[in-house]
C-alpha positions in Angstrom: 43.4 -44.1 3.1 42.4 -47.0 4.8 44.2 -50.5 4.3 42.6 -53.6 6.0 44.6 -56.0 7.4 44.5 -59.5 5.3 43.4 -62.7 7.3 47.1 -65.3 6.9 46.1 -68.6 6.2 48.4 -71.8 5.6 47.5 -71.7 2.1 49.3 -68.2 1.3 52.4 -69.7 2.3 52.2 -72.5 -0.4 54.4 -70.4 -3.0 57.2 -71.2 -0.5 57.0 -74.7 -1.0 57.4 -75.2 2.8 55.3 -77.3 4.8 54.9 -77.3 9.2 55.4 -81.2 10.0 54.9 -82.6 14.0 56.5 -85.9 12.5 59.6 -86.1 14.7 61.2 -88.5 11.5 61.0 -85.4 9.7 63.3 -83.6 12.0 66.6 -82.4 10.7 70.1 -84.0 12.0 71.4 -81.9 14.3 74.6 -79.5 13.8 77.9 -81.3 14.4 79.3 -80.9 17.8 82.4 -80.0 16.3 81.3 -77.2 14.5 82.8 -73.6 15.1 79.9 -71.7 16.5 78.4 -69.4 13.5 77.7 -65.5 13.5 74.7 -63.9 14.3 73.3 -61.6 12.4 70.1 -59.4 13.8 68.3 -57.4 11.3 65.2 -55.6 12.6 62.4 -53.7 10.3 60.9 -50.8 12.2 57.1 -50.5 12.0 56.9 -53.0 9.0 53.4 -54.6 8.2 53.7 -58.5 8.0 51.2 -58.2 5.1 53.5 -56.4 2.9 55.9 -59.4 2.7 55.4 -61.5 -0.8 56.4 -64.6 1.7 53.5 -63.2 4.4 50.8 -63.3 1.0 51.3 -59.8 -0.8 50.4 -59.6 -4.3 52.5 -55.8 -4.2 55.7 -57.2 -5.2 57.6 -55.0 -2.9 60.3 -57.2 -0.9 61.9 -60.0 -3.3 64.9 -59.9 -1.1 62.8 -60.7 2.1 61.1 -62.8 0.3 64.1 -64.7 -1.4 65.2 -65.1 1.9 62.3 -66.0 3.1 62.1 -69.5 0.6 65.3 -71.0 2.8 64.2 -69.6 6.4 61.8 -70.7 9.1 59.2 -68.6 8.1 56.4 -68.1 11.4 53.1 -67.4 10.8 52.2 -66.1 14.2 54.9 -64.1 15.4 53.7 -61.1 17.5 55.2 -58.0 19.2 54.4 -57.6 23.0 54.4 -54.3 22.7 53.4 -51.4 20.2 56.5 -49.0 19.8 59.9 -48.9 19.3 62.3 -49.2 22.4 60.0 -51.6 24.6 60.2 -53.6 21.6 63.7 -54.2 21.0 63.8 -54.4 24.8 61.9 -57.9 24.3 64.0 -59.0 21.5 67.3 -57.8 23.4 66.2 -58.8 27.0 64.5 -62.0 26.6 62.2 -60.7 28.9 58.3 -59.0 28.6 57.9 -55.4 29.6 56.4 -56.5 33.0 60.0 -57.8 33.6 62.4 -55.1 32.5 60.2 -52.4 32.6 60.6 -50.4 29.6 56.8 -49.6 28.5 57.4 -46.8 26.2 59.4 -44.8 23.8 60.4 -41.9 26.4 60.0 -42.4 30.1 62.5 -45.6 30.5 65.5 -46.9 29.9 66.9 -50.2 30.1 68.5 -51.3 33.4 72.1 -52.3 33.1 71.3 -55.3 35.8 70.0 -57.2 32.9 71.9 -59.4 30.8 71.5 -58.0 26.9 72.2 -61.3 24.0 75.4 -58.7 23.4 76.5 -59.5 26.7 76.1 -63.0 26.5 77.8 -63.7 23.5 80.5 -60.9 24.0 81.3 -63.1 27.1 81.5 -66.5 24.6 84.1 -64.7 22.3 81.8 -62.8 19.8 82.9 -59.4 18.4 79.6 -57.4 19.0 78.5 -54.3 16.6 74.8 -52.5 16.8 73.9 -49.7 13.7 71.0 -47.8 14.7 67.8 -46.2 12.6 66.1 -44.3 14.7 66.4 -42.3 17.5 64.1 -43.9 20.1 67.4 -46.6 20.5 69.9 -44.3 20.8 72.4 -45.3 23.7 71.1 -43.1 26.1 68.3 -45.5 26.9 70.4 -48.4 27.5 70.5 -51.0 24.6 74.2 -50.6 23.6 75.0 -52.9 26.6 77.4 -55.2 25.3 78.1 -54.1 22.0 81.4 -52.7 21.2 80.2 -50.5 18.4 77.1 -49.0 19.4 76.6 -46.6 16.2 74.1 -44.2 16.5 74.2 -41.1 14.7 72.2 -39.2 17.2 73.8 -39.5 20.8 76.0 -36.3 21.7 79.5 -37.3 21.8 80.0 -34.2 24.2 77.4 -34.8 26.9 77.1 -38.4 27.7 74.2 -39.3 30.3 71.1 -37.4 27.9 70.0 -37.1 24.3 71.2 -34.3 22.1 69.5 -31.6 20.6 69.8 -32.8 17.5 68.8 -31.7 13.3 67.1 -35.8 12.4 65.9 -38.5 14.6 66.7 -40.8 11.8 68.7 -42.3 9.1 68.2 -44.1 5.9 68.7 -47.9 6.0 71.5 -47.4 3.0 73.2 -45.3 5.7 73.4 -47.6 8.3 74.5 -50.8 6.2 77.6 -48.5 5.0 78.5 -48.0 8.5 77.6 -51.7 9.5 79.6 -53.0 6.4 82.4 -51.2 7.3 82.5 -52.7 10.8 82.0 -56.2 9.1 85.0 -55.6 6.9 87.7 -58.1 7.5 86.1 -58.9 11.2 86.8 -62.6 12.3 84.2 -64.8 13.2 82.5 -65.0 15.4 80.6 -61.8 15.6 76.8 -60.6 16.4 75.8 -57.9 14.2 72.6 -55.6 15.0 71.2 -53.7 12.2 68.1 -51.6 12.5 66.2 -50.0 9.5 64.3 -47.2 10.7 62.5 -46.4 7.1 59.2 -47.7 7.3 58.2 -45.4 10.2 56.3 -42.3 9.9 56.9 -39.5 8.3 57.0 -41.8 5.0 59.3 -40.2 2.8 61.3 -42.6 0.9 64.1 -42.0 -1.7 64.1 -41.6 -5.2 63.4 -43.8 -7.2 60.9 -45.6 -4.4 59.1 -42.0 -4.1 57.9 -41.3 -7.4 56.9 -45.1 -7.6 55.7 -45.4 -4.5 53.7 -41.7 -4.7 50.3 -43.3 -3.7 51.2 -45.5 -1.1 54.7 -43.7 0.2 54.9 -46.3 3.3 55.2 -48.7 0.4 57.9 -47.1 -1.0 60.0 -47.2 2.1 59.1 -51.0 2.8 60.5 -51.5 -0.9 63.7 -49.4 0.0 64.2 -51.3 2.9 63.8 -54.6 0.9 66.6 -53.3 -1.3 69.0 -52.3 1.0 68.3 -55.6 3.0 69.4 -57.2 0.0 72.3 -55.6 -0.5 73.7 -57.0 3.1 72.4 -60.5 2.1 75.1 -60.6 -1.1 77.3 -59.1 1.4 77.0 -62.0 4.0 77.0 -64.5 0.4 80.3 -62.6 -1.4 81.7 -63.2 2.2 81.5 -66.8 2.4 79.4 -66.3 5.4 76.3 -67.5 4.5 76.9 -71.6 5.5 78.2 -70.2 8.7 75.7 -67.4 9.9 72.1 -67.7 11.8 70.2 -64.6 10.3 67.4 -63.4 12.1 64.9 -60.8 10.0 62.0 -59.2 12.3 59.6 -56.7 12.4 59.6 -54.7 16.2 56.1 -53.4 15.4 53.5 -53.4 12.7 52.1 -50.1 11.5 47.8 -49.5 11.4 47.5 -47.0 8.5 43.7 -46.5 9.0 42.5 -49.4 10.6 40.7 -49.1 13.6 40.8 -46.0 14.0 45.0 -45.9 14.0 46.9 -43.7 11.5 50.2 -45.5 12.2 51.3 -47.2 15.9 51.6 -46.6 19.6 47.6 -46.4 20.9 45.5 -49.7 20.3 46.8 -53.1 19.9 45.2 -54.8 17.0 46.6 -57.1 15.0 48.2 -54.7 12.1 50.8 -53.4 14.8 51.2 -56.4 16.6 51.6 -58.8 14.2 55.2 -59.0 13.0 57.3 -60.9 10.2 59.8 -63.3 11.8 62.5 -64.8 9.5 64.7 -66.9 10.9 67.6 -68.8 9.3 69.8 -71.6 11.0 72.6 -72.8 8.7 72.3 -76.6 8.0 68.2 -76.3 8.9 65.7 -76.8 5.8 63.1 -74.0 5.5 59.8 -74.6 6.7 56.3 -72.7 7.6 55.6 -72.5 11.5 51.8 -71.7 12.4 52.6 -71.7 16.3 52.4 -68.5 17.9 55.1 -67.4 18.9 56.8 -63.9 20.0 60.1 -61.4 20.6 60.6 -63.1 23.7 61.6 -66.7 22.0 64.3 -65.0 20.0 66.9 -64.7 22.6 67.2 -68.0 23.5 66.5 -69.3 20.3 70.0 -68.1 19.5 71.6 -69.4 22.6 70.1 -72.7 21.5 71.4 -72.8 18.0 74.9 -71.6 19.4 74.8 -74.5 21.9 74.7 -71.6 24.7 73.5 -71.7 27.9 71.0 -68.9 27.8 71.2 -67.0 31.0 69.1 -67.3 34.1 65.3 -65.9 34.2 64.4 -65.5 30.3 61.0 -65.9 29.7 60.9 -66.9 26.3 61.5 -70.3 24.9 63.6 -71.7 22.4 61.8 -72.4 18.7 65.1 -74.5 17.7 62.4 -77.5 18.3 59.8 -75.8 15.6 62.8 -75.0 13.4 63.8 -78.8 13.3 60.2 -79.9 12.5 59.4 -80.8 15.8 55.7 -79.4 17.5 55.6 -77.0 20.7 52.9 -76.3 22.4 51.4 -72.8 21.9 52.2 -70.3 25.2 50.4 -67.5 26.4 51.6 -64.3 24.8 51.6 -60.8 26.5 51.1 -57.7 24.7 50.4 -54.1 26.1 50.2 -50.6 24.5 50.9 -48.0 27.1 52.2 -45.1 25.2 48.8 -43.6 25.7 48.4 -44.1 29.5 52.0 -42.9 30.2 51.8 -39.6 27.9 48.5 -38.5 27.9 46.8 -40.1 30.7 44.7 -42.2 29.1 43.7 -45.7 30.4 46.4 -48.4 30.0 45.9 -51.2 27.9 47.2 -54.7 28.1 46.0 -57.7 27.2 47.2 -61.5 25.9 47.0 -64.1 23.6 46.3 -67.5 24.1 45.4 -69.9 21.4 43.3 -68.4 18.9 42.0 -66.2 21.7 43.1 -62.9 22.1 41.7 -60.2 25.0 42.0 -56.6 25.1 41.9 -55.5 28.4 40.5 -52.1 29.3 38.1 -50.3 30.5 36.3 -51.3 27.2 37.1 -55.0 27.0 37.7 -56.5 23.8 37.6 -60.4 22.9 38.7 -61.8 19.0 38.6 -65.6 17.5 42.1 -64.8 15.9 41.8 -68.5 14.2 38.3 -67.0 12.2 39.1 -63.5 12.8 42.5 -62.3 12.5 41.3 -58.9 11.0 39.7 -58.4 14.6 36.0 -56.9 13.3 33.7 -59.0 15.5 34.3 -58.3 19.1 32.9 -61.3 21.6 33.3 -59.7 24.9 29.7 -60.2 25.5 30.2 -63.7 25.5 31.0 -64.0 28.9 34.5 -65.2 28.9 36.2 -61.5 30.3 36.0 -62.2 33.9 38.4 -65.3 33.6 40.9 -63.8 30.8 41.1 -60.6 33.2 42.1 -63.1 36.0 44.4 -64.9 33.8 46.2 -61.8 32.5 46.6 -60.4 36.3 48.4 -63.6 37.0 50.1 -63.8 33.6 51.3 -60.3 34.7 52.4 -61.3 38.2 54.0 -64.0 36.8 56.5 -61.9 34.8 57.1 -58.8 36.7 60.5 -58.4 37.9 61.3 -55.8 41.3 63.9 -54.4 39.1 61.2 -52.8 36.6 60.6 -50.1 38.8 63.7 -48.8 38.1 63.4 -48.9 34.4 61.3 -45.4 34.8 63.5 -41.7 34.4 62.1 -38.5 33.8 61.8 -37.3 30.6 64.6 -35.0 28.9 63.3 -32.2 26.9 65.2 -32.6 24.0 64.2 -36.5 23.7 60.0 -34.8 23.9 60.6 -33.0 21.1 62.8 -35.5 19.1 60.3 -38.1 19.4 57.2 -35.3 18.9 58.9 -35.0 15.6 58.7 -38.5 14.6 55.1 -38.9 15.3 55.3 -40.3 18.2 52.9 -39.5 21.7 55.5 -37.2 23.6 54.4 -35.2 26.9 54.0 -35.0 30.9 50.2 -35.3 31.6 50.3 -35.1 35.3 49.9 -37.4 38.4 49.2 -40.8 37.5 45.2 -42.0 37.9 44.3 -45.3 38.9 40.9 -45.4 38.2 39.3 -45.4 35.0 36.0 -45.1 33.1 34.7 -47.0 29.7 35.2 -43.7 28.1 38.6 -43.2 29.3 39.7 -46.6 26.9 42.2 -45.8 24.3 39.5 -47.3 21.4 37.5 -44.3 22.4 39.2 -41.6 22.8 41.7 -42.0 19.9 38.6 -41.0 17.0 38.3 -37.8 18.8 42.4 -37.2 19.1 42.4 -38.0 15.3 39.8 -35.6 14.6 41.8 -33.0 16.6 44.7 -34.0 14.7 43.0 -33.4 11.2 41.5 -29.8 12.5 45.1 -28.7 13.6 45.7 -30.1 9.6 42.8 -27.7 8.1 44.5 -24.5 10.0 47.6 -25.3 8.4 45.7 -25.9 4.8 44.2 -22.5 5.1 40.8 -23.5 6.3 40.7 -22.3 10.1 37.1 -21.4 10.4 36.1 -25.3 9.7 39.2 -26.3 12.0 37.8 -24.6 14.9 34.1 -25.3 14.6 35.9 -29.3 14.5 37.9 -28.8 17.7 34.1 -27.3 19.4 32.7 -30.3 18.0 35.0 -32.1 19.4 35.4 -30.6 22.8 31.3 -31.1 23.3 31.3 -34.1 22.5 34.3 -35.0 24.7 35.6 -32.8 27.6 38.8 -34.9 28.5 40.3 -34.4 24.8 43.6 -32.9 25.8 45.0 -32.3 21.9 41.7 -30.6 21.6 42.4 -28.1 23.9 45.7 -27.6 22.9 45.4 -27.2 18.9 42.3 -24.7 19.7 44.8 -22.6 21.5 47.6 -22.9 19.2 45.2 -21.9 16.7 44.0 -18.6 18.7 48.0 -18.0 18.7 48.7 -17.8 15.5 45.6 -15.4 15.2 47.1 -13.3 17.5 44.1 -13.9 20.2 46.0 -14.6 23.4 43.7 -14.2 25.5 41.1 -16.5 23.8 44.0 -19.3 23.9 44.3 -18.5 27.7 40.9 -18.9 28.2 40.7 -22.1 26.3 43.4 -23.5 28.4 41.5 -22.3 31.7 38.4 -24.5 30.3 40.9 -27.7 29.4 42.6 -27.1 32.6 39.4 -27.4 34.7 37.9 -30.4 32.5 41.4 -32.0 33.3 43.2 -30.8 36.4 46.1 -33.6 36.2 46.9 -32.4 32.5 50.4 -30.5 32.9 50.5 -29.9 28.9 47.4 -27.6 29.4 49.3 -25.9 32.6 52.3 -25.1 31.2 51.1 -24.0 27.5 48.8 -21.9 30.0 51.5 -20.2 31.7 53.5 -20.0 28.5 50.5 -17.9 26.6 50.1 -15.7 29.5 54.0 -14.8 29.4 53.5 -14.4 25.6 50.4 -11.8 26.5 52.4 -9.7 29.0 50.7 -11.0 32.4 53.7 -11.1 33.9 52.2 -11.4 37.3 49.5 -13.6 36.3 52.1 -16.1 35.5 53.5 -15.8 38.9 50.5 -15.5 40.3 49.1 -18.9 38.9 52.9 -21.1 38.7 52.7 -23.6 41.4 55.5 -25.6 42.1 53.8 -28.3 44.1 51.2 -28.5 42.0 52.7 -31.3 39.3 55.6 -33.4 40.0 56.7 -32.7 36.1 57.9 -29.3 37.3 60.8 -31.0 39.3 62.3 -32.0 35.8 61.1 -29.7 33.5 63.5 -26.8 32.5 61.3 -25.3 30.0 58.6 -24.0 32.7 61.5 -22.7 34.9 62.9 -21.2 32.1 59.5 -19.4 31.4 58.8 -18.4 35.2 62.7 -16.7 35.3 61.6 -14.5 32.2 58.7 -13.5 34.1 59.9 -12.5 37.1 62.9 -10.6 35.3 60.1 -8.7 33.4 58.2 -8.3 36.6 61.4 -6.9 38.2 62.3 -9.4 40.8 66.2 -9.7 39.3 67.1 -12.1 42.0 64.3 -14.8 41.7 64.5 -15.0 38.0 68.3 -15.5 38.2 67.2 -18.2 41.1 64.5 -20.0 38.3 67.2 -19.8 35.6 69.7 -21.4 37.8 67.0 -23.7 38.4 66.3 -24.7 34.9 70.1 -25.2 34.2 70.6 -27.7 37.0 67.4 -30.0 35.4 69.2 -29.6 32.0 72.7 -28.4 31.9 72.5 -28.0 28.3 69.8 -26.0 27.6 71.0 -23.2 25.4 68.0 -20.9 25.5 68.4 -20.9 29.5 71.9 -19.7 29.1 70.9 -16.9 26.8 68.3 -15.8 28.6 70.1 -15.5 32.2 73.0 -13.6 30.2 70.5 -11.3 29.2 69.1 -10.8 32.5 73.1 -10.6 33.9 73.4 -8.1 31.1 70.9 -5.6 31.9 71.8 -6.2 35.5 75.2 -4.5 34.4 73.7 -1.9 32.4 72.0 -0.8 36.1 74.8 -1.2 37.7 77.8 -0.7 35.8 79.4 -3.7 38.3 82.4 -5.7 35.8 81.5 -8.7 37.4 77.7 -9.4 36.1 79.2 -8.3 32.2 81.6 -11.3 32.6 79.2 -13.5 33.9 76.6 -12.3 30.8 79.7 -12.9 28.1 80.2 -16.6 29.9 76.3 -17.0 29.6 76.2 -16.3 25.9 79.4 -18.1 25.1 77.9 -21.2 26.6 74.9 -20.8 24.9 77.1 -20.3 21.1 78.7 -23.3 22.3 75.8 -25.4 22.9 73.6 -24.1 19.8 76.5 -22.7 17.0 73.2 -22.1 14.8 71.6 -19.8 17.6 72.5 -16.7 15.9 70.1 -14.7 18.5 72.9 -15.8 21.3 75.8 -13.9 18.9 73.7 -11.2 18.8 73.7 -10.9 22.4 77.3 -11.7 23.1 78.4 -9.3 20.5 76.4 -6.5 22.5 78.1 -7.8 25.9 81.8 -7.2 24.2 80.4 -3.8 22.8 79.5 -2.7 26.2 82.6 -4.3 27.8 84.6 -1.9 24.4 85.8 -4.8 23.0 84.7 -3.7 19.2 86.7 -6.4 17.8 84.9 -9.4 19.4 81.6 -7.7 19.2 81.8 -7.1 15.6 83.2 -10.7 15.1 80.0 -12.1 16.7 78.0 -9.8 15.3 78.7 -10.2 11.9 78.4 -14.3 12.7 74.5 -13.4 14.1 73.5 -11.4 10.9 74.7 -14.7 8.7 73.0 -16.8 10.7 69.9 -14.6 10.6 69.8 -11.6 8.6 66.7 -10.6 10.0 68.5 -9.3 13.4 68.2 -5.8 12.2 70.0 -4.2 15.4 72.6 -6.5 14.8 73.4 -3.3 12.2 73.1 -0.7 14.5 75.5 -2.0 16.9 77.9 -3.1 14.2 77.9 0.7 13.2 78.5 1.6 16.5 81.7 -1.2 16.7 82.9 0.3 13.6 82.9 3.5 14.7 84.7 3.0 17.8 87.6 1.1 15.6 87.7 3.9 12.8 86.2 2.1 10.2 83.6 5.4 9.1 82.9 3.2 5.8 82.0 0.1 7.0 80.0 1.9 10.0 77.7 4.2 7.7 77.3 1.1 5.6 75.2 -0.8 8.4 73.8 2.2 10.1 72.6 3.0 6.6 71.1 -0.3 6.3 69.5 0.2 10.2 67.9 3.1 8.7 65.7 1.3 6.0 64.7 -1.3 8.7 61.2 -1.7 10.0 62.9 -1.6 13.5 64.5 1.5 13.0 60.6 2.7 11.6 59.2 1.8 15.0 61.7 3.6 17.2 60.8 6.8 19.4 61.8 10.0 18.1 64.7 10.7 20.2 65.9 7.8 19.0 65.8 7.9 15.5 67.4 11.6 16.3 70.5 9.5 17.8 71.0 7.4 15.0 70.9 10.5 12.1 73.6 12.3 14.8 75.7 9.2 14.1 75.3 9.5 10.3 75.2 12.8 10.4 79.1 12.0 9.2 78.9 9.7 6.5 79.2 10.9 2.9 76.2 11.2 1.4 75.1 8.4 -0.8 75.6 8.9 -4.5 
């Protein structure tokens, strides 16, 4: 379903009684000197739409408490995000500074440098208690935004392995779960304190609770803005039963907005239209009177905002400005805004996209220009780059970003973990390594035209799942011919020839992506991956380069495939060398483990040294340790203590793999040999019994099947 964006206008914010006045007489008196500096309280709304906000114009009657809250704020018209996803967001609203400055321009390559002064920082160091509750997973610590605080909750950083993200079961949490974390922190704290809560809900996958999800059925990102609402209002009568409310500056704002069909943009992350960059921004200053502002203003002005209310010095190089002027009734002049969208450029190679406001003007700059009257067309459907006017916006953005980058930014940029890929995969966002960065770029490299042709990939990969596989793969063909540089094209087609069982036809798919674009390490590796999976051993030596992509310097998982292939192509040593390999890129890579305690393992079995056993049974214990739910790893250990005749510790871990997946029939077969060996007869014709109906035990040679009957050629027979 599509949902246009409505045009904002002065006259929807009537309801709120609130007018915008450049009358300096109508300014408010400022605070008294005297007055103990108030809390701060921070509440951010991932991904949520300004124009589903009663205060913003809805007619859908799903936030009373934002709106409520609304009626006694600032309330700005114009606020807009400079960037499109999470983390680069709350970098803005935390830094003070754009993304040319700190240089955080996505959800998975950066994180935040510790040389720059967080608002935690700045008010820890003036005496505040500082506490941050986090949504979603794109803030956990790891990428550097608990600077400062003193509580830094996130329920997805690995207490165990500080330094990278966690393997972990959710990337997120419901808002209801934060606040009873944050209100527990809150509980008898003096004042002052800064308080960061971050609701996560409104982001895709849409799934809200009960009773929000049967109401909200139609429209579930509804339901989860109307969740949020509620639980939002639960932390405002917290703040009221407190006695806090006289004495706390509340600031409610959106990091992003979310597209849900428009322009071509299922939810965030690619273009940078108006529906994902255009933000609510409540702002409440005890002792101010509510009021409308229609300046525009953006995440950057937050920061020292605050410091201004506080009567704080903000620190050095901010590159916002304060709005306490606009909050008083007082008139600013309108500023230049930045905004970019680089998710696309940085994950899939795609051509980056930047681009600024200025007035009502706003310019898209790519490839495929784009130029909007915001003031008679905020929906952004008539495009006037042919006006003329691109030449000097391009000139003024290249200065605007000169102007604002910092040296420092460069540093922002790490490799990406695996386990963070995946984690933010899962949450819909644009996760991957495409290859050596390009520099120059075509018209039909622009994110406006490639995303329709992603999308339509994305809805064949949809149809396979639905059942309907011919029609999803005469899609992706259409696709591909009409697009050659369509990576998730490529890559869906092949996934789909997986699951068919047809290999080769995904490796050949590959081969034709791969050649179309050489920079594209998704296609290499899922190449080299599919060959393993079909046997070609060799092929996949043969073909693994690597020089050939800077990604393989950080990636684990291609090691990890290259050290199973040269273990299967006999070349013990090297794949021992690759797994090694793997394990120093991620030293927590369960799989990795397992695998080179397998390889150690069968070294032993060759060679009957002690030594390479041990080193198997310390493989697979690390790998237990790591994953406790990787019941193929107990498996494995179980049959190191088996061959080591330790029957007691194999059957232990051997019973623990068969409840963590009963479909391990072997698992039986070696616990009936365990049993045996300790004198249990029952309990060991009980699982080879159970072998013996398996589809395992079906395929095994003749001799055998003839070993296993000579081991129950002593049980009773069954009754």
């Amino acid at each position: 379903m599509i949902v246009r964006i409505r045009v904002p206008s002065v006259g929807a914010f009537i309801g709120l009684a609130l007018v915008l006045s450049a009358s300096p007489a109508a300014a408010d008196p400022a605070p008294a000197a005297a007055a103990p500096r108030p809390n701060v309280l921070i509440v951010t709304l991932d991904t949520l739409r300004a124009d589903r906000l009663g205060a913003y114009g809805s007619k859908r009657g799903l936030t009373p408490h934002l709106d409520g809250f609304a009626a006694r704020s600032a309330v700005f018209t114009r606020a807009f995000a400079q960037a499109t996803t999470t983390l680069p967001s709350h970098a803005d609203i935390l830094l003070g500074l754009a993304p040319p400055a700190h240089g955080v321009h996505d959800n998975l390559h950066f994180v935040v440098r510790p040389e720059f002064v967080t608002l935690a920082e700045h008010l820890a160091g003036h005496g505040y208690a500082t506490g941050a509750f986090i949504g979603g997973f794109p803030l956990v610590s790891y990428f550097g935004l608990d600077q400062g605080f003193s509580t830094y909750d996130d329920a997805f950083a690995p207490a165990a392995s500080p330094g990278r993200p966690a393997d972990v079961q959710s990337g997120e949490r419901r808002a209801g779960e934060v606040w009873s974390s944050a209100k527990e922190w809150l509980a008898g704290r003096a004042s002052p304190w800064f308080l960061w809560i971050h609701f996560y809900d409104a982001h895709e996958p849409y799934d809200p609770p009960e009773p929000y999800k049967t109401r909200f059925r139609a429209v579930p990102y509804d339901g989860e803005v109307a969740y949020a609402d509620a639980v939002f209002g639960e932390v405002l009568r917290e703040i009221a039963d407190r006695g806090l409310e006289g004495s706390t500056l509340v600031v409610c704002v959106a990091d992003h907005g979310e597209s849900l069909g428009e322009h071509d943009e299922t939810s965030h992350g690619f273009v940078a239209y108006n529906p994902a960059l255009w933000v609510p921004c409540l702002i409440h200053v005890p002792g101010l009177a509510p009021r409308v502002v229609a300046r525009n203003v953006s995440h950057l002005d937050l920061y020292p905002t605050i410091c201004d209310a506080l009567g704080l010095e903000p620190p050095a190089r901010l590159q916002g400005r304060s709005l306490l002027p606009l909050l008083r009734g007082r008139d600013l002049p309108d500023r230049p805004i930045y905004f970019e969208s680089l998710a696309p450029y940085y994950n899939m190679g795609w051509a980056p996209l930047r681009g600024l406001i200025d007035g009502s003007t706003k310019f898209i700059d790519s490839p495929r220009p784009e130029v909007y009257d915001l003031g008679r067309d905020f929906g952004e459907t008539d495009d006037r780059s042919g006006d003329g006017a691109v030449p000097a916006l391009r000139a003024k953005l290249a200065k605007m970003d000169r102007a604002l980058a910092f040296p420092e930014s460069a540093g922002a940029e790490r490799a990406a973990d695996r386990a963070a890929i995946e984690k933010l995969k899962s949450l819909g966002y644009v996760a991957g390594r495409p290859g050596p960065r390009r520099t120059e770029f075509r018209p039909e490299d622009a994110v406006a035209a490639l995303l329709p042709f992603h999308n339509r990939a994305a809805e064949a990969l949809a149809l396979h799942k639905a059942g309907k596989t011919p029609e999803a793969i005469a899609l992706l063909r259409e696709v591909l011919s009409a697009r050659k540089n369509v990576g998730a094209a490529y890559l869906n087609l092949a996934a789909i020839f997986r699951d068919q069982g047809r290999l080769p036809a995904a490796v050949a798919v590959l081969q034709t992506g791969l050649e179309a674009m050489p920079e594209n390490y998704d296609l290499y590796f899922q190449r080299l991956n599919d060959l393993f999976e079909a046997g070609e051993f060799e092929a996949v030596l043969r073909d693994f380069d690597p020089q050939a992509f800077p990604q393989t310097g950080f990636d684990p998982v291609i090691w990890n495939c290259v050290g199973l292939a040269q273990w299967k192509a006999g070349r013990t040593d090297e794949a021992l060398a690759s797994l090694a390999r793997a394990l120093e890129i991620d030293g927590a890579f369960a799989l990795t483990y397992h695998n080179r305690g397998t390889v150690r393992l069968g070294l032993f079995q060759r060679t009957r040294q002690p030594d390479e056993r041990s080193l198997a049974v310390a493989d697979f214990r690390r790998a237990v340790a790591l994953d406790p739910g990787y019941g193929a790893a107990y498996f494995s250990l179980g049959v190191a203590y088996l061959q080591g005749n330790e029957p007691g510790p194999a059957v232990d871990n051997l019973d623990r793999a068969l409840a963590l997946d009963p479909a391990l029939d072997e698992a039986h077969f070696f616990l009936g040999s365990a049993h045996l060996r300790m004198g249990h007869r029952a309990l060991a014709c009980e699982h080879l019994t159970k072998y013996r109906a398996t589809r395992t035990y079906e395929r095994l040679p003749p001799a055998a099947k003839k070993a296993v009957e000579d081991l129950l050629a002593g049980c009773p027979p069954r009754k």
